[in-house]
N, C-alpha and C positions, 0 to 999 in steps of 0.2 A: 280262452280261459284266463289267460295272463291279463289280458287286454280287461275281462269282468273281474279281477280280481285287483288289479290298482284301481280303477275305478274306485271300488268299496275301499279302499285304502283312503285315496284323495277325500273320498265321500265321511268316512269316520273322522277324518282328519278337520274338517272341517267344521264337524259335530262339535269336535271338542274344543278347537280354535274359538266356534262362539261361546260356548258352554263357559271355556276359561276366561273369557273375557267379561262376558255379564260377572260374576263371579267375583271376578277379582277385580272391578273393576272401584275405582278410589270411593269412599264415604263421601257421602253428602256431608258440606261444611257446616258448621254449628250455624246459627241461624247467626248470631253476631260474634267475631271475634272479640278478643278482650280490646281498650283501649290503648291504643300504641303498637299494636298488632300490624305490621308493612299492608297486610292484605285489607286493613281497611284505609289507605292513603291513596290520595288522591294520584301518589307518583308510583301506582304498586305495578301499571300495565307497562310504564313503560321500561320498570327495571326487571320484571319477568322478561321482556321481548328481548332485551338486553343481556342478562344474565344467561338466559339460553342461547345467543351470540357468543359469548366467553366459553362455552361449553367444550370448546374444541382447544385440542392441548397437542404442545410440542414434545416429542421424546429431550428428555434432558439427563444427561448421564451425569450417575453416580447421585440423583434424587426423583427420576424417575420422569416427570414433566413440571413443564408451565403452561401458562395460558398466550393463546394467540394473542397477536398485539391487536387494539381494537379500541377506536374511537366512539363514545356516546354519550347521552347527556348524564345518565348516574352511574354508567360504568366506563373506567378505559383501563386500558392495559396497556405500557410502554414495549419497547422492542427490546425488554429485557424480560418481559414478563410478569412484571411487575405492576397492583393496581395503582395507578396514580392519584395522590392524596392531594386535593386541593391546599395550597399554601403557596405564598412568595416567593418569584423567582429571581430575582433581584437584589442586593445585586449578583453577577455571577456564581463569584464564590462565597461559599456562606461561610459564615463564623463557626459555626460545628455540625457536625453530620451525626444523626440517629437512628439506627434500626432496628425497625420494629418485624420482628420471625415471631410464628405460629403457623395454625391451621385458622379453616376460613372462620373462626371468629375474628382473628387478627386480620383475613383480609378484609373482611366487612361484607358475612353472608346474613342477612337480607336485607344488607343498610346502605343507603345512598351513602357516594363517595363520601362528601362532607360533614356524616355520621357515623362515618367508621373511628375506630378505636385511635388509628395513626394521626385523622383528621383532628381530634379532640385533642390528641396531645400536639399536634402543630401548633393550632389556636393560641396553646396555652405558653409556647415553647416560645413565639415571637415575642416578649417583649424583653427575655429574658437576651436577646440579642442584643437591646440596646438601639440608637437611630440610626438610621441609613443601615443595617445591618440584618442578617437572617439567620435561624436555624432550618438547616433540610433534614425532614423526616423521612423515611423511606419504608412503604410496606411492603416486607419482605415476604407477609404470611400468604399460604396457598390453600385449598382446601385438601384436607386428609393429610396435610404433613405431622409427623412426630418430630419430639426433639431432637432424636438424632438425624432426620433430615435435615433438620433446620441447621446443626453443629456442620453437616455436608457443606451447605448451600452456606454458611457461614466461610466456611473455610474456602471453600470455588471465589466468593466474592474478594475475601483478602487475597489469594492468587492472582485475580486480576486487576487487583492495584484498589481497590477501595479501600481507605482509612476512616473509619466510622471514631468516633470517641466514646459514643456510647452506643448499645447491645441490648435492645429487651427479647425477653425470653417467656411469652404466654403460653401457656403449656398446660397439660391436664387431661383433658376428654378424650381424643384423639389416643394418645400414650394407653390410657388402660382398657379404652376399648379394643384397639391392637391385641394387646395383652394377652383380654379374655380370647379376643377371636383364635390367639397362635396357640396359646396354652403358656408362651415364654414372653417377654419384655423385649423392647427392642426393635423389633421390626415393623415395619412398614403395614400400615394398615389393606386387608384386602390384598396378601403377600401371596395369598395362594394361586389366586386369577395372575399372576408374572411369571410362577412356575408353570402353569398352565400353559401361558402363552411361549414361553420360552420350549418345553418341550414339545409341543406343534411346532413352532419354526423348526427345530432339528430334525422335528418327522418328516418336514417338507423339505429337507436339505439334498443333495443329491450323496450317496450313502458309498466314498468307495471303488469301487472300479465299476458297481455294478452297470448293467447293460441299459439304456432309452430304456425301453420297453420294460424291463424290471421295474427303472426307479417309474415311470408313469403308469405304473400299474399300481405300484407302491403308494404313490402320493394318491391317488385315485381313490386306493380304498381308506386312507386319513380322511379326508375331504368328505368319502361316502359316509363315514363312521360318527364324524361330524353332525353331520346332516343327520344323518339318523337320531340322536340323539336330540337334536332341536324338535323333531316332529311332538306336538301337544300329546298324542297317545302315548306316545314313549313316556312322556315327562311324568303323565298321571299315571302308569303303572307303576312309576317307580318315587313316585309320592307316596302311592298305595302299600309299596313296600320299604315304606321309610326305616322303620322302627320304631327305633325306644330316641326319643331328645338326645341332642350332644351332650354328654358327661361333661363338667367346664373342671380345670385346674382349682383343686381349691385358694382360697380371696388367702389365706395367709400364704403359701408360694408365692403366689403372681403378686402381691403385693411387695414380698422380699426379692423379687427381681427385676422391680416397676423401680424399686427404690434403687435398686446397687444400677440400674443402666440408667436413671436423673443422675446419682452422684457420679460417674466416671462422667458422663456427658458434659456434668457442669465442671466437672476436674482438669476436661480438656479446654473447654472455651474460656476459664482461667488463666490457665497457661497461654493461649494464642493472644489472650487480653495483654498478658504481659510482654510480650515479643510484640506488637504492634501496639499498642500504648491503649487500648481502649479498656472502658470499665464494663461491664455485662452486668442487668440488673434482670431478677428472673422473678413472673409473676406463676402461680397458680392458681386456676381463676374458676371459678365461681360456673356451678352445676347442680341441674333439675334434680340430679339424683339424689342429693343430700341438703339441699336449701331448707333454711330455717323458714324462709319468707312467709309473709301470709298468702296462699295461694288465691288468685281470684281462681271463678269458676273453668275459667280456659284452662291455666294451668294445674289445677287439682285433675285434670280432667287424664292431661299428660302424664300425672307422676301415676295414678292410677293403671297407665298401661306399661309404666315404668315396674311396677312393683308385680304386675302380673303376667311379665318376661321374663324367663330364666337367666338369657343371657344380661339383660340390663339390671335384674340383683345382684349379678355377681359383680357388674361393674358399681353397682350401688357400695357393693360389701368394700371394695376396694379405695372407693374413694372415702367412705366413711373413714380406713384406716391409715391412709397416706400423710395427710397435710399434719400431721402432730409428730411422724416419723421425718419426714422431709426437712419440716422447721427445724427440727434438732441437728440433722447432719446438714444444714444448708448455713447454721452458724458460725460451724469450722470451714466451711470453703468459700462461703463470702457472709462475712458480718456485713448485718445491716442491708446485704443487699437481694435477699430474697422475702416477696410477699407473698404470704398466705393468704390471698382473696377468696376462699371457699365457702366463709360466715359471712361474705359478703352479703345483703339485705335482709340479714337476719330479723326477723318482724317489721319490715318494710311490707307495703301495702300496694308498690309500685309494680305495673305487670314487666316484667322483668324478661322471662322465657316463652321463644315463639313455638318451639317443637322439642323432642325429647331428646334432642342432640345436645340443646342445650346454647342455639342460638338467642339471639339479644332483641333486644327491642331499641327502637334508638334510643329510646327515655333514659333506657339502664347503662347506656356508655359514659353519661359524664362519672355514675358513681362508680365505675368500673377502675376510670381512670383515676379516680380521687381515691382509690385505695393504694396507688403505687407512685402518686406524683410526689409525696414529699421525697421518696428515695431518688426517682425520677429528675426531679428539679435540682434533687442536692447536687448528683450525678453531672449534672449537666452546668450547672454553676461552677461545678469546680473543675471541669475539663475547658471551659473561658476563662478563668481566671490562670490555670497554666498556660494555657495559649498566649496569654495577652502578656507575658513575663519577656524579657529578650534572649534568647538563646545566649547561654554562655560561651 
């Protein structure tokens, strides 16, 4: 009877495995993407083959990981973690050092190395060096980091002796999608899968004084309980008894504590600015959810599933209300050096956005970066020109 009764277990199990599969299985792609679109490039196989090589990440304390170090022709990662931005290595030391923090728009998600955001401001950053001479960029951005990762991973780097002069800060998507997701500001996107994993390791921990045979009986049935839950029937029962949608925070809350955790964020890399001498220039950058632009067909296509997701209205509502409150407090804590890129392509006709995250096209990186280079260049001009003075 046991023996006919998993049987029909394995047997249902299987049912539903294909059933969820057909099912959920991805939409057929529009017959043409728009123009500029990575998945119509000639280099799109081999930075997919590539990109899912980087897939794999190191534990990194107190921001959570990086990516494996990894040599390829559109993508590499140094043995810091870090993707390497095509530019001049020569000579040694360079005239001044830049860092560029975000999430993976800043690290350049789905853009060959040399069309990433960091690469465009390299380009633009050598001549401002002078001859025989270099500026080094550094892409510090990762995917799913928020700004106060980046404020982490900002501060870990000045610990270990890095002297940047200047500090960008692209920021935006990432931040209020967290947001909606927790109900509060602040933390870490997908915070709830590290609770998750954090109290399974404690369940698997040994508990105590108790006896072998307890704790392996113990962990057994975690393990079991586990497992059970992954099985496809479980999953669709309790799909089936989903409910009612997630209730979200209302957009004016999370908006008022999207704002108070930017400004203490930028309050502190302020002050670390001033104790290590560097300047911090902080962009807010440009998103599906609220763009003016004219949509081609692809992207009308996007904001349409945009506006017909609860969760992505509300992050809709939020960004709608951010960038005019931000501007105002971002006056007092650095004049001059915060930009509002969110009107960016406003009645632009350029395809701009490749999916509803709100990634880029390569096309749209130069105008990305020409929204923040005059701050950018001034920045950078004037940390050479105190360089190049003689110490008193």
């Amino acid at each position: 009877m046991l023996g006919i009764t998993l049987f029909l277990v394995l047997l249902f199990e299987a049912a539903f495995r294909i059933r969820r599969a057909w099912t959920e299985r991805a939409p057929a792609p529009p017959a043409t993407y728009m123009a500029g679109h990575p998945k119509n490039q000639s280099w799109a196989a081999d930075y997919k083959r590539e990109f899912e090589a980087v897939r794999r990440l190191n534990w990194r304390s107190y921001v959570y990981f990086r990516r494996v170090p990894y040599a390829g022709k559109e993508i590499s990662i140094d043995s810091l973690g870090h993707r390497v931005t095509p530019q001049p290595t020569q000579p040694a030391v360079p005239v001044a050092q830049v860092r560029m923090y975000g999430g993976s728009t800043m690290w350049g998600e789905p853009l060959r190395a040399s069309r990433t955001i960091p690469a465009e401001v390299a380009r633009r950053l050598q001549p401002l060096a002078g001859p025989g001479a270099r500026i080094a960029v550094t892409n510090v951005g990762e995917t799913g980091y928020v700004f106060t990762q980046e404020v982490l991973q900002l501060m870990l780097d000045l610990r270990a002796g890095v002297r940047p002069d200047v500090v960008v800060f692209y920021d935006g998507i990432n931040d209020i999608a967290s947001a909606v997701q927790r109900g509060v500001a602040g933390e870490p996107q997908n915070e709830i899968k590290r609770v998750s994993e954090f109290n399974l390791g404690r369940q698997l921990e040994p508990a105590g004084e108790e006896s072998p045979l307890r704790r392996d009986t113990r962990i057994a049935g975690t393990l079991g309980k586990l497992l059970f839950g992954r099985l496809a029937l479980v999953q669709w029962a309790q799909a089936r008894n989903a409910g009612k949608p997630p209730a979200y925070v209302h957009a004016d809350s999370l908006t008022s504590s999207a704002l108070r955790v930017y400004e203490q964020n930028a309050r502190l890399v302020e002050y670390m600015g001033t104790q290590y001498g560097f300047t911090p220039v902080y962009v807010w950058q440009p998103t599906l959810h609220i763009s003016e632009k004219v949509f081609n067909p692809y992207e009308k296509q996007l904001r349409v599933a945009v506006d017909a997701d609860s969760f992505q209205v509300r992050v809709q509502q939020i960004h709608q209300r951010m960038p005019r409150l931000l501007d105002s407090v971002m006056q007092t804590i650095a004049p001059g050096r915060f930009v509002d890129a969110s009107a960016l392509f406003r009645g632009d006709t350029l395809g701009v956005f490749v999916d509803r995250t709100g990634h880029n096209t390569e096309g749209a990186v130069p105008g990305i970066v020409d929204s923040f280079w005059p701050v950018l260049s001034r920045e950078v001009s004037k940390a050479l020109v105190l360089k190049s003075k003689p110490a008193s």
